[in-house]
N, CA, C, O and CB atoms as a CASP TS submission, in Angstrom:
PFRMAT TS
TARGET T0000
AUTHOR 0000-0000-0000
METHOD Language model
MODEL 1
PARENT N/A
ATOM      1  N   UNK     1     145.791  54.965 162.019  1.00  0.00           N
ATOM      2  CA  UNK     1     144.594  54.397 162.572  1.00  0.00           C
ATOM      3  C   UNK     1     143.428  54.758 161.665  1.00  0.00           C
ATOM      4  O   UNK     1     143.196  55.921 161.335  1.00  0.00           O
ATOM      5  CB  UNK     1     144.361  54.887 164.014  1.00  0.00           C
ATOM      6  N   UNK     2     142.757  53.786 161.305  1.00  0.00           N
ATOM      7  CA  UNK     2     141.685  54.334 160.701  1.00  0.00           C
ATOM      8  C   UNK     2     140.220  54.055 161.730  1.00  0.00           C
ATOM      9  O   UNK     2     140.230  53.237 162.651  1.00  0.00           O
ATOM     10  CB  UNK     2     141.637  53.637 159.158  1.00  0.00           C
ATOM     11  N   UNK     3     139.251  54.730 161.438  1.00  0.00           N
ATOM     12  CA  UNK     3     137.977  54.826 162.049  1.00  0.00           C
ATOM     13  C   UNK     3     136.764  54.754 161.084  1.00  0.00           C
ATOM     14  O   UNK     3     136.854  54.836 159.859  1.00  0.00           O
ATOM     15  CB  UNK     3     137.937  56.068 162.795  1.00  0.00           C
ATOM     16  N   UNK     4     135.778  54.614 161.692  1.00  0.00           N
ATOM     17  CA  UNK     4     133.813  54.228 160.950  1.00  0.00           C
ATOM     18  C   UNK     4     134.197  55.836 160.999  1.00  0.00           C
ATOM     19  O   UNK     4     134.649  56.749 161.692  1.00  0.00           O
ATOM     20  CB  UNK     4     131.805  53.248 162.257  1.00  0.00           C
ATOM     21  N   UNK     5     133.605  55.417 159.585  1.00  0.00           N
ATOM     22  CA  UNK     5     132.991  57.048 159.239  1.00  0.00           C
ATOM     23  C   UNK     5     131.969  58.006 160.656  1.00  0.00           C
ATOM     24  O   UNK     5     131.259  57.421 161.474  1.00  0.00           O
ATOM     25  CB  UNK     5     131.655  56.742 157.647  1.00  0.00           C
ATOM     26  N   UNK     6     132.046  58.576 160.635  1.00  0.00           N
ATOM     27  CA  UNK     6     131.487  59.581 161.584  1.00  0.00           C
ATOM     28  C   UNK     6     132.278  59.453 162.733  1.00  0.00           C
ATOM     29  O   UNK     6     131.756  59.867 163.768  1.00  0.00           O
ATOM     30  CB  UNK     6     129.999  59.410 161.924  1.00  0.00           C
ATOM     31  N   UNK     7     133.348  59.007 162.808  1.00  0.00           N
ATOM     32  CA  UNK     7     134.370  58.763 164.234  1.00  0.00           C
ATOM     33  C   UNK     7     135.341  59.094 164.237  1.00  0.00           C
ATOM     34  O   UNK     7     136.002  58.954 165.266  1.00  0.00           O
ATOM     35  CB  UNK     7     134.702  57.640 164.707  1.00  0.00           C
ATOM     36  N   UNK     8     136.099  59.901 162.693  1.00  0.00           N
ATOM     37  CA  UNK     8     136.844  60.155 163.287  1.00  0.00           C
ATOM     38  C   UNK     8     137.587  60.914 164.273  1.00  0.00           C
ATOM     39  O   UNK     8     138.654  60.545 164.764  1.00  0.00           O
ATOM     40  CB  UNK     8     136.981  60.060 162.872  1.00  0.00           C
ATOM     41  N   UNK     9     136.926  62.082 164.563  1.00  0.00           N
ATOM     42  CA  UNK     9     137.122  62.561 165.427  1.00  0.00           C
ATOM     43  C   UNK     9     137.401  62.255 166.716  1.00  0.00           C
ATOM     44  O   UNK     9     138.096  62.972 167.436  1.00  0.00           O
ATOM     45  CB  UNK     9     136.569  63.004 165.335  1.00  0.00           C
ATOM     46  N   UNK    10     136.896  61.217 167.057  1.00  0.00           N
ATOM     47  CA  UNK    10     137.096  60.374 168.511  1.00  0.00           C
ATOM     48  C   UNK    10     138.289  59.536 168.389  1.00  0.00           C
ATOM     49  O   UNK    10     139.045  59.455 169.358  1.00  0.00           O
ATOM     50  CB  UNK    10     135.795  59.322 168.914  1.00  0.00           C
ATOM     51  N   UNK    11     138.506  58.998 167.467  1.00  0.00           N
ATOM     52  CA  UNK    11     139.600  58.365 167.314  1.00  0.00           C
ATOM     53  C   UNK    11     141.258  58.661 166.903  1.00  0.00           C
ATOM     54  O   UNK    11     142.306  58.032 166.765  1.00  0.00           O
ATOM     55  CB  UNK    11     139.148  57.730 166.648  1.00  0.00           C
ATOM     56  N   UNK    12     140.716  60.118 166.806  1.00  0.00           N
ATOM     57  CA  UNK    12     142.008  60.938 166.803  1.00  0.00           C
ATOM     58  C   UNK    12     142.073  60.851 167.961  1.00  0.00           C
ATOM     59  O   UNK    12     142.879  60.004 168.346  1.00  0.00           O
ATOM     60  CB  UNK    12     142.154  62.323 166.272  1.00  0.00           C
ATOM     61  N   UNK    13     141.182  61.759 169.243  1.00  0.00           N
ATOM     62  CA  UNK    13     140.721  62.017 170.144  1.00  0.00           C
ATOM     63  C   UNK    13     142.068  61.156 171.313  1.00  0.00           C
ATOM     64  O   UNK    13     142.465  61.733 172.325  1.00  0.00           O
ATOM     65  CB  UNK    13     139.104  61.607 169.996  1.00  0.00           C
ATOM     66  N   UNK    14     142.413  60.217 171.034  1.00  0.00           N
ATOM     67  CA  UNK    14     142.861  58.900 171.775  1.00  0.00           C
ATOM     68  C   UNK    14     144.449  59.115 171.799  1.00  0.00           C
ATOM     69  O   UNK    14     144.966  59.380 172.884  1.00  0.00           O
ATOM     70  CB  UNK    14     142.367  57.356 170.908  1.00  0.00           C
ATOM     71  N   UNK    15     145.173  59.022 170.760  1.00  0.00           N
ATOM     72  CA  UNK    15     146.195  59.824 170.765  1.00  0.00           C
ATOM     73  C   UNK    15     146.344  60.829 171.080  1.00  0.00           C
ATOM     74  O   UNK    15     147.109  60.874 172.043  1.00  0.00           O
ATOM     75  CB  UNK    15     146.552  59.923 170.069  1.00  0.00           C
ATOM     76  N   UNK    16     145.967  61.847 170.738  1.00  0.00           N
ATOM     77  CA  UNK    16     145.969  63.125 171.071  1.00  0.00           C
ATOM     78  C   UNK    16     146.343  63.343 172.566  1.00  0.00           C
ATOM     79  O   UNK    16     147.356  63.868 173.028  1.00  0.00           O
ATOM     80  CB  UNK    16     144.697  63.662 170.731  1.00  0.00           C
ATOM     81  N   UNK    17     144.829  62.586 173.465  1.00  0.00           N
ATOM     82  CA  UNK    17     145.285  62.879 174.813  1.00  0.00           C
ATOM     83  C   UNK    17     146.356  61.878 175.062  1.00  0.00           C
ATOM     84  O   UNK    17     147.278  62.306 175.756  1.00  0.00           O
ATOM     85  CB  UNK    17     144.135  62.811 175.893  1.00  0.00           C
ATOM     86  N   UNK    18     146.427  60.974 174.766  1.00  0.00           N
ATOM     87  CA  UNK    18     148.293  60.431 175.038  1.00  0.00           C
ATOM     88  C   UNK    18     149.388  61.573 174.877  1.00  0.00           C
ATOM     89  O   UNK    18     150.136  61.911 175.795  1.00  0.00           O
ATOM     90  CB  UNK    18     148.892  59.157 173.690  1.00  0.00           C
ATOM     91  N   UNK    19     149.390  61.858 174.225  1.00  0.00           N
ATOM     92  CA  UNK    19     150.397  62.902 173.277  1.00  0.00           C
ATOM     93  C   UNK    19     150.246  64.154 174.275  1.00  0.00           C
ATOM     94  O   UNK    19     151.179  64.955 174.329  1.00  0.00           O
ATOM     95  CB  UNK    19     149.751  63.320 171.372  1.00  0.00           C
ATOM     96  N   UNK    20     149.210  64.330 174.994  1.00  0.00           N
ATOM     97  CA  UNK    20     149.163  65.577 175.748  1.00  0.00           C
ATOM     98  C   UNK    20     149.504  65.702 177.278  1.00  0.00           C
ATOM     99  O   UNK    20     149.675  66.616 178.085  1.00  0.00           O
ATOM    100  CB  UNK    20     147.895  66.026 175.601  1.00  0.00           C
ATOM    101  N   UNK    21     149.523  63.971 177.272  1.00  0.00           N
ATOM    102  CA  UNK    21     149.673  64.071 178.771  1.00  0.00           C
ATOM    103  C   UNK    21     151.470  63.922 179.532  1.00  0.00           C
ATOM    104  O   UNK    21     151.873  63.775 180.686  1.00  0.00           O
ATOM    105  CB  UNK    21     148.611  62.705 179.330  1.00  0.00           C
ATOM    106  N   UNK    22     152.187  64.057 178.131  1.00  0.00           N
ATOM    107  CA  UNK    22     153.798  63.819 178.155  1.00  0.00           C
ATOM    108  C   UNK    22     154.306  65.454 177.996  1.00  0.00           C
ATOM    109  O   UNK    22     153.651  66.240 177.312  1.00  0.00           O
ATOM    110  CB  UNK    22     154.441  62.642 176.649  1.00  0.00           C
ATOM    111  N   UNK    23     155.292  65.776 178.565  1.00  0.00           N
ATOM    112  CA  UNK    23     155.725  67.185 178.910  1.00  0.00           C
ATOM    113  C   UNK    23     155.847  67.593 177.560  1.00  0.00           C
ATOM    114  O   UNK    23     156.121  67.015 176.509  1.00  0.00           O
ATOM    115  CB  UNK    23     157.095  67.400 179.834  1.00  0.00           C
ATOM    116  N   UNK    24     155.480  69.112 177.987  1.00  0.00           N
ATOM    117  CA  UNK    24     155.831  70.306 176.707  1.00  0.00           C
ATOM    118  C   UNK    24     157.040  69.937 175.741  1.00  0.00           C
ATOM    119  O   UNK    24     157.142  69.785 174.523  1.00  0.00           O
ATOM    120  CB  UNK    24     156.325  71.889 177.419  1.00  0.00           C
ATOM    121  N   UNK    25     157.686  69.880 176.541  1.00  0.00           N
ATOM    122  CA  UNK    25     159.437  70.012 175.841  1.00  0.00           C
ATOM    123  C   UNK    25     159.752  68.789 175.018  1.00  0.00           C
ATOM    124  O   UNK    25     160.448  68.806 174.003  1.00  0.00           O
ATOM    125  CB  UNK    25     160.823  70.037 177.159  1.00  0.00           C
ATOM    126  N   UNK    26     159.091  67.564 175.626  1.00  0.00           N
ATOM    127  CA  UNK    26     159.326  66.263 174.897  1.00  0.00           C
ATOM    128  C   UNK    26     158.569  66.358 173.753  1.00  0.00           C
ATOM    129  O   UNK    26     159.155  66.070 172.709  1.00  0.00           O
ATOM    130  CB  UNK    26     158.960  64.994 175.662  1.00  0.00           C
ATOM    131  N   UNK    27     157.384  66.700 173.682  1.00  0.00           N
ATOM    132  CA  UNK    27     156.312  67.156 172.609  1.00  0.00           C
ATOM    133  C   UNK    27     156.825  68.119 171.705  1.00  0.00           C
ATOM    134  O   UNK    27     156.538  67.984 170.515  1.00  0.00           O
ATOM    135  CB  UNK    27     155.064  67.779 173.226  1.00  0.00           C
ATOM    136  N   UNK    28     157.395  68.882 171.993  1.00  0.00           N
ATOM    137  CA  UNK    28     158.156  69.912 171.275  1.00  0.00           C
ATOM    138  C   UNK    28     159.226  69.402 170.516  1.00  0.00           C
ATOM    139  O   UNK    28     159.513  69.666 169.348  1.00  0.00           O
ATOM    140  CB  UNK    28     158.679  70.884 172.146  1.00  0.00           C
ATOM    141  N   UNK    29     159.783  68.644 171.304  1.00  0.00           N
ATOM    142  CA  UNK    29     161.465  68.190 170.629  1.00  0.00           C
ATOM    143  C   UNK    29     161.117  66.796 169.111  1.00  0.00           C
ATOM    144  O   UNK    29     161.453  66.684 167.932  1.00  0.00           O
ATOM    145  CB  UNK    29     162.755  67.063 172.523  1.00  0.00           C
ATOM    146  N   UNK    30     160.230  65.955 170.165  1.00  0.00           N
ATOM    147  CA  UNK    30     159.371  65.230 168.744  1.00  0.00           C
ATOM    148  C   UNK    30     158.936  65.692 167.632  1.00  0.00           C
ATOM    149  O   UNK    30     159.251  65.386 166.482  1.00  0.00           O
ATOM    150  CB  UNK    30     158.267  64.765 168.951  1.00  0.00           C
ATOM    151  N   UNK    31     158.052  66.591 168.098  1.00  0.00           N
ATOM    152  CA  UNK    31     157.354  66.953 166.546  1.00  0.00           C
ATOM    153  C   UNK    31     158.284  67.757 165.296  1.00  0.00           C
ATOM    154  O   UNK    31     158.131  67.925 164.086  1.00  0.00           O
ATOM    155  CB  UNK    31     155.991  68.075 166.864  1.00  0.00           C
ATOM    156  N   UNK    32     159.475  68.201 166.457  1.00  0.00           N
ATOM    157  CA  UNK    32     160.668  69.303 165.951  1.00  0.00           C
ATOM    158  C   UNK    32     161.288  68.150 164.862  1.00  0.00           C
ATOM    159  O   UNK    32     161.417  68.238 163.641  1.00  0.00           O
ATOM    160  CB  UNK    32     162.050  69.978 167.453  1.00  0.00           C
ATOM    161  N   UNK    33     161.644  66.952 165.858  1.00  0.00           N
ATOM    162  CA  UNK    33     162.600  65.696 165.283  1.00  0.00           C
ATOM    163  C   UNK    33     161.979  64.873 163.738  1.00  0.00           C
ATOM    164  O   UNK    33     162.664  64.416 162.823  1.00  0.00           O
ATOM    165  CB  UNK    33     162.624  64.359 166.705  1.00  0.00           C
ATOM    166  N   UNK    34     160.535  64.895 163.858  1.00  0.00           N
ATOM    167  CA  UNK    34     160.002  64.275 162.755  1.00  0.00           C
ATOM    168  C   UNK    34     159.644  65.282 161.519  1.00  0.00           C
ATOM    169  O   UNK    34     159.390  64.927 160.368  1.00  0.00           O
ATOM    170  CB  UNK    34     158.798  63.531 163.239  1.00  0.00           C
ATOM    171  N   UNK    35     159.685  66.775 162.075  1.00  0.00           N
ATOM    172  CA  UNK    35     159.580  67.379 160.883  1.00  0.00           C
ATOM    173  C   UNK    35     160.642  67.499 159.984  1.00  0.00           C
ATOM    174  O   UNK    35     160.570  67.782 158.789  1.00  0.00           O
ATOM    175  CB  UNK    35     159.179  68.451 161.073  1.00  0.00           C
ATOM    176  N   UNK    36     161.875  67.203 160.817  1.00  0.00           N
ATOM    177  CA  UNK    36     163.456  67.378 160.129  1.00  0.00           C
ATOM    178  C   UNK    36     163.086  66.248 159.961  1.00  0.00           C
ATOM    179  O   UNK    36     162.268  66.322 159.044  1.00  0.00           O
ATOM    180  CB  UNK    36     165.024  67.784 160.833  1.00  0.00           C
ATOM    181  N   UNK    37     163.174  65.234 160.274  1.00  0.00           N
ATOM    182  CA  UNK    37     163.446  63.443 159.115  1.00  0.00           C
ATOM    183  C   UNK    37     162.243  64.063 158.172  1.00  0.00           C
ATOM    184  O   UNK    37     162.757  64.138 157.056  1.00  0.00           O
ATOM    185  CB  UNK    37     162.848  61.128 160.123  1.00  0.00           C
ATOM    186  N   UNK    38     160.878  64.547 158.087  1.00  0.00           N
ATOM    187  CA  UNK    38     160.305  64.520 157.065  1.00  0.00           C
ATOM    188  C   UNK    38     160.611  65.384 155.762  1.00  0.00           C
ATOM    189  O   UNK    38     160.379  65.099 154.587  1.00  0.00           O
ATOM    190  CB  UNK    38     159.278  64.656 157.473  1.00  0.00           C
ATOM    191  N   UNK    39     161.109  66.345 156.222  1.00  0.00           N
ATOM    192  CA  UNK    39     161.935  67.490 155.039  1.00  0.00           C
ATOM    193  C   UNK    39     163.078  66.704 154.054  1.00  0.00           C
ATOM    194  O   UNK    39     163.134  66.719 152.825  1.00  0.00           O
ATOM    195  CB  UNK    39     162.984  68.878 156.041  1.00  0.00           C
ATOM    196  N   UNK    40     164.195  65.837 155.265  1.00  0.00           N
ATOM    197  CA  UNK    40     164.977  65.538 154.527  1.00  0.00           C
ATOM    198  C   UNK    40     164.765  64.072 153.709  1.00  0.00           C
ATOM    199  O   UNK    40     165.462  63.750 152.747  1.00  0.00           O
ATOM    200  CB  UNK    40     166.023  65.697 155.255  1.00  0.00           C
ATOM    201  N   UNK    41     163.565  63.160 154.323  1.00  0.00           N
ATOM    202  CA  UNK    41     163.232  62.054 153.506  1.00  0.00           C
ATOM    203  C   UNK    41     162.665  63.140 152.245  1.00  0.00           C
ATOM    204  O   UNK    41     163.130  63.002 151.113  1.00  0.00           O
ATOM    205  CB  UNK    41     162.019  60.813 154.300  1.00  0.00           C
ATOM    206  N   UNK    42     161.798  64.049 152.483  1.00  0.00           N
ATOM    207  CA  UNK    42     161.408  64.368 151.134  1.00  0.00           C
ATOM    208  C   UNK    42     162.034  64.869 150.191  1.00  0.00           C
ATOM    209  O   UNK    42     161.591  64.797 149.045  1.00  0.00           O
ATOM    210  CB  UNK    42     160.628  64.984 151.107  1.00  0.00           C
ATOM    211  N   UNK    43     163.625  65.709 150.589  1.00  0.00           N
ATOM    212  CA  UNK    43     164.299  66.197 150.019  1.00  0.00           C
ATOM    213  C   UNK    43     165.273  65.521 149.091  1.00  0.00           C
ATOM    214  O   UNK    43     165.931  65.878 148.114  1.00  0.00           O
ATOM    215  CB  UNK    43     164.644  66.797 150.740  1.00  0.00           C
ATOM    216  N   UNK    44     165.039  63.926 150.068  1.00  0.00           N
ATOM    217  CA  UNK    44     165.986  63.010 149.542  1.00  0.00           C
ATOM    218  C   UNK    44     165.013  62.110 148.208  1.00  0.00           C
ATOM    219  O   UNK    44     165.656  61.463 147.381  1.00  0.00           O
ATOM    220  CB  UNK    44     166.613  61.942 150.980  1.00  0.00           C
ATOM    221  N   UNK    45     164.142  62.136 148.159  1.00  0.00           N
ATOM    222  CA  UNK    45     163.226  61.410 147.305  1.00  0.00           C
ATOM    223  C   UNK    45     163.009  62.556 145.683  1.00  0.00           C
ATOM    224  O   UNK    45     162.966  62.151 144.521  1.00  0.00           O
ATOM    225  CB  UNK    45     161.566  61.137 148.400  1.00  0.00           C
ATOM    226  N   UNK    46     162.936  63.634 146.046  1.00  0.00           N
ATOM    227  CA  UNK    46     163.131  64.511 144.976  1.00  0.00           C
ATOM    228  C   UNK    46     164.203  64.381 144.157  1.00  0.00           C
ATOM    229  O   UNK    46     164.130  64.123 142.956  1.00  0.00           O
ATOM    230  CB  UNK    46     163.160  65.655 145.374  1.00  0.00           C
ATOM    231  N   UNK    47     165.588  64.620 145.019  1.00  0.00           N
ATOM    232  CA  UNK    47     166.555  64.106 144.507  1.00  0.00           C
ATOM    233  C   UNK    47     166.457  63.301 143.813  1.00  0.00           C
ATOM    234  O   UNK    47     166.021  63.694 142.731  1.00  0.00           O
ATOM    235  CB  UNK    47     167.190  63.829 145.074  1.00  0.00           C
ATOM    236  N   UNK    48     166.698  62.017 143.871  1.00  0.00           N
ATOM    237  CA  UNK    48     166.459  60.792 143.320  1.00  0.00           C
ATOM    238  C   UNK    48     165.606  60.616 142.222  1.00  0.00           C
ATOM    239  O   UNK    48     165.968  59.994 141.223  1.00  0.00           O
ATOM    240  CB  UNK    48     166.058  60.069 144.184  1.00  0.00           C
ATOM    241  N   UNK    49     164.053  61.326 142.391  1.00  0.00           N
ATOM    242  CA  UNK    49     163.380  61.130 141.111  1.00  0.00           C
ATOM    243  C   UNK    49     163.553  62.406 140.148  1.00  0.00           C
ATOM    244  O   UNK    49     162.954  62.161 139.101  1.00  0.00           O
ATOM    245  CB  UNK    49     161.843  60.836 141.385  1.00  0.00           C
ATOM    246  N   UNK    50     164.164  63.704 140.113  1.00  0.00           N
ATOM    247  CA  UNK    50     163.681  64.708 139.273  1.00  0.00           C
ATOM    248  C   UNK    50     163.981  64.681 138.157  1.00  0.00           C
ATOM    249  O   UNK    50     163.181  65.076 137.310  1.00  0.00           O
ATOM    250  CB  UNK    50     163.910  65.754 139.568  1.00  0.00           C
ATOM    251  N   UNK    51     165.196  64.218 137.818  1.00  0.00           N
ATOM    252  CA  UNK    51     166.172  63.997 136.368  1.00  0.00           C
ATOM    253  C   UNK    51     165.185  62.885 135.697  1.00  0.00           C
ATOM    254  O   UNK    51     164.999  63.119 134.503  1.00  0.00           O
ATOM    255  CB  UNK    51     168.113  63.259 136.667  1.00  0.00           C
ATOM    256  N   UNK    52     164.395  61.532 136.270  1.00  0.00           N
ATOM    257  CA  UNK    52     164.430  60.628 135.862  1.00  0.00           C
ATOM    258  C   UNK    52     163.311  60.805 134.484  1.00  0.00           C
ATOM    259  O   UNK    52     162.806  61.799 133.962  1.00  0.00           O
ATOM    260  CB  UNK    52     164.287  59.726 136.962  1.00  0.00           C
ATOM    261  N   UNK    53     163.197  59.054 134.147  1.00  0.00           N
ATOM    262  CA  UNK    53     162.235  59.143 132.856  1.00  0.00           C
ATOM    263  C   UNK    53     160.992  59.925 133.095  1.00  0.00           C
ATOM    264  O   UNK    53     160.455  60.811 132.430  1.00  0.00           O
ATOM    265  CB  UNK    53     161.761  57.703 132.367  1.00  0.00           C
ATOM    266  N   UNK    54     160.639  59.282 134.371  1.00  0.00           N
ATOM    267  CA  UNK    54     158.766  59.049 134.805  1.00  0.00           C
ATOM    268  C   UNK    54     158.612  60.323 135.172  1.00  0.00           C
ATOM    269  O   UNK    54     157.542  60.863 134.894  1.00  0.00           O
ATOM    270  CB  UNK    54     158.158  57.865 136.265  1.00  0.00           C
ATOM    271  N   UNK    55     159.800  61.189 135.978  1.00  0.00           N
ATOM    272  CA  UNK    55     159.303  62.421 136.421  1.00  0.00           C
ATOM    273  C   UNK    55     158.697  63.103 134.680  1.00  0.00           C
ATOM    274  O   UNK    55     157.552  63.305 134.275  1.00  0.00           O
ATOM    275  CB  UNK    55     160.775  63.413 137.375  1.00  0.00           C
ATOM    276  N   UNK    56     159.568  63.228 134.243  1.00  0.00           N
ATOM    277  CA  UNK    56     159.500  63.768 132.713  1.00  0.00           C
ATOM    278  C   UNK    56     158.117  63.581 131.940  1.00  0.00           C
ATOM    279  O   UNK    56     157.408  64.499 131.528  1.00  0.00           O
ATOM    280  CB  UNK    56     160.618  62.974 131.819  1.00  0.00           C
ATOM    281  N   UNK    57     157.897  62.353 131.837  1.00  0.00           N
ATOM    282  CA  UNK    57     156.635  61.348 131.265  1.00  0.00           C
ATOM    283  C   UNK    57     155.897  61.808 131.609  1.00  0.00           C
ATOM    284  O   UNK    57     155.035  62.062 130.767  1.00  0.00           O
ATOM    285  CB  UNK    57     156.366  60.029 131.525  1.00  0.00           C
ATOM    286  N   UNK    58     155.564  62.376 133.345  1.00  0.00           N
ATOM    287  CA  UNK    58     154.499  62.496 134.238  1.00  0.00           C
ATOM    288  C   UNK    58     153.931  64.158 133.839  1.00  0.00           C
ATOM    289  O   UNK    58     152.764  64.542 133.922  1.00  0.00           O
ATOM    290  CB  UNK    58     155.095  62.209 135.954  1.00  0.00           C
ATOM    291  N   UNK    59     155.234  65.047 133.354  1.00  0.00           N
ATOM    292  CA  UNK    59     155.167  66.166 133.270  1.00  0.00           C
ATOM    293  C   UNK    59     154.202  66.349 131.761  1.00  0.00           C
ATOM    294  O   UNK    59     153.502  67.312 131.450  1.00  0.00           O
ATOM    295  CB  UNK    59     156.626  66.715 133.417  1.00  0.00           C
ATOM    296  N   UNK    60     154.470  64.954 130.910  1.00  0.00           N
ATOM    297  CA  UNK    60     154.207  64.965 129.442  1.00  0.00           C
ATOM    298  C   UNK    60     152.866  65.118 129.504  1.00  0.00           C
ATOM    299  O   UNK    60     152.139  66.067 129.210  1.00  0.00           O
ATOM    300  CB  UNK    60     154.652  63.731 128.591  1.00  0.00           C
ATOM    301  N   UNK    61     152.617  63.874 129.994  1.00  0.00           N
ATOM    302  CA  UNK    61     151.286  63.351 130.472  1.00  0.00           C
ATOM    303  C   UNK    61     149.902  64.054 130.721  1.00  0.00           C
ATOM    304  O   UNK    61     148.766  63.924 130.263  1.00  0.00           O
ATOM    305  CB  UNK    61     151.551  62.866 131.575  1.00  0.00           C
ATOM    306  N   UNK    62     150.711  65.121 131.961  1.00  0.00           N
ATOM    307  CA  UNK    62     149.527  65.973 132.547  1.00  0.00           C
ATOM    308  C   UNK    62     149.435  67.084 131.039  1.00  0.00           C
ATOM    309  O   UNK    62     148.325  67.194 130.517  1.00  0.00           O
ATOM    310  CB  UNK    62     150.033  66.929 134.415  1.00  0.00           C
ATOM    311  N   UNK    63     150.499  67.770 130.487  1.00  0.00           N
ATOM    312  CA  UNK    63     150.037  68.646 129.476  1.00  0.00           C
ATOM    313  C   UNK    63     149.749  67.763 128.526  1.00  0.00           C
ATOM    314  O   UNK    63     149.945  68.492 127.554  1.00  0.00           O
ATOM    315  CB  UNK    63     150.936  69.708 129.030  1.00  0.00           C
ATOM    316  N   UNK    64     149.506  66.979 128.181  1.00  0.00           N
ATOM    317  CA  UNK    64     148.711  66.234 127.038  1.00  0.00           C
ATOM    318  C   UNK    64     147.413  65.793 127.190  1.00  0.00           C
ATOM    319  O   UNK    64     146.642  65.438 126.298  1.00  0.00           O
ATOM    320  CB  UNK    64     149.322  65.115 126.665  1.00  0.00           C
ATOM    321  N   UNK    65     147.168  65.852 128.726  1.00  0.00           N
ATOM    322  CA  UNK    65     146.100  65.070 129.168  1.00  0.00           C
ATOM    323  C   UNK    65     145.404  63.610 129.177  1.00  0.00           C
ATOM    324  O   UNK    65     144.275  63.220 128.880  1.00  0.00           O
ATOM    325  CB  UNK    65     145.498  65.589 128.822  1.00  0.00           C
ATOM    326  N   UNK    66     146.560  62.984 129.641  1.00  0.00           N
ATOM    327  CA  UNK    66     146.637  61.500 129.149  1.00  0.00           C
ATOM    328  C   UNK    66     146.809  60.479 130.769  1.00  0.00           C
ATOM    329  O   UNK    66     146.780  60.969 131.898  1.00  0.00           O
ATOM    330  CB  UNK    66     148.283  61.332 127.891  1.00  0.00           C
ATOM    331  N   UNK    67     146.956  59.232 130.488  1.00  0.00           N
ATOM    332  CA  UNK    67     147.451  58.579 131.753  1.00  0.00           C
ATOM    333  C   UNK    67     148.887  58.435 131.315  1.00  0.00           C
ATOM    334  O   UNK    67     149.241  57.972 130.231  1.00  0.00           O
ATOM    335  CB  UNK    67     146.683  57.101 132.203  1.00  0.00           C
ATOM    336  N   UNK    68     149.911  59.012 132.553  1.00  0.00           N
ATOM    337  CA  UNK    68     151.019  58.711 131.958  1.00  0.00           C
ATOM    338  C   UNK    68     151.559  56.823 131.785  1.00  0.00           C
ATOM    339  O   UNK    68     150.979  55.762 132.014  1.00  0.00           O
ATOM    340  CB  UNK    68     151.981  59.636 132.838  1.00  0.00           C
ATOM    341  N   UNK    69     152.904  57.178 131.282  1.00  0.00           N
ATOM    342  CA  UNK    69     153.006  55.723 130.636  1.00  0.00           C
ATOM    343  C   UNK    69     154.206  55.211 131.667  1.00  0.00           C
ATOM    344  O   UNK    69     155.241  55.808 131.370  1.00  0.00           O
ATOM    345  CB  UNK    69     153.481  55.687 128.724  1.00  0.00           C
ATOM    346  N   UNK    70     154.384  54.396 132.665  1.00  0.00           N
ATOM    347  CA  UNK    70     155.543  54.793 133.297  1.00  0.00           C
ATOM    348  C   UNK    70     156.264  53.663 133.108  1.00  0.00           C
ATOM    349  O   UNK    70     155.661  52.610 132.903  1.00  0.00           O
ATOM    350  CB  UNK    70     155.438  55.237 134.689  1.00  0.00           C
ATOM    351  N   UNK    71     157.677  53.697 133.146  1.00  0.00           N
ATOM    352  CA  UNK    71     158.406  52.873 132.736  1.00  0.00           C
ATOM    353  C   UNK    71     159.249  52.625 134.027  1.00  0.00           C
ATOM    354  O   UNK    71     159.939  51.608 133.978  1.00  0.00           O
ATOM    355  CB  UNK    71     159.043  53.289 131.505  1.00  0.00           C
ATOM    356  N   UNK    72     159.323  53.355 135.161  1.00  0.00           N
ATOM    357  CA  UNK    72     160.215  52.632 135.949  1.00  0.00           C
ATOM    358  C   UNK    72     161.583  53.145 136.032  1.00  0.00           C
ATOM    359  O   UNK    72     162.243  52.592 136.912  1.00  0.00           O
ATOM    360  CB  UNK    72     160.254  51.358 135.508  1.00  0.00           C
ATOM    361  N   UNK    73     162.281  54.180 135.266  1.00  0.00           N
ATOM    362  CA  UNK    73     163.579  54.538 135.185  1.00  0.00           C
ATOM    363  C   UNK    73     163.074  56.261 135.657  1.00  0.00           C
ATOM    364  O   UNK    73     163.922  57.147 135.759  1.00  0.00           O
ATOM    365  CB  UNK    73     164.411  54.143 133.474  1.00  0.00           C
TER
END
């Protein structure tokens, strides 16, 4: 969700009390459930890129001080 500058706070505000008005345990077991899919999507995306060109390039890049060049592999 996005919000006007100076709002966001209120517009968190909205969820939040949704989110608060559903039992402890369900709230608990959710936030439990999305932190495990988020570990392992991220764990799984590391995987996938660390060996590659761009990770490498990206590593070049920053110690050279350049924009890296990315190729996609």
């Amino acid at each position: 969700m996005l919000a006007e500058p100076g709002r966001a706070l209120e517009a968190a505000l909205v969820p939040a009390e949704r989110i608060c008005r559903n039992a402890p345990s369900a709230v608990r077991a959710c936030l439990a459930a999305a932190d495990a899919a988020g570990w392992q999507a991220t764990a799984g995306a590391l995987d996938a890129i660390r060996d590659s060109a761009d990770a490498a390039e990206g590593v070049r890049a920053f110690l050279e001080m350049r924009p890296p060049a990315w190729t996609g592999r």
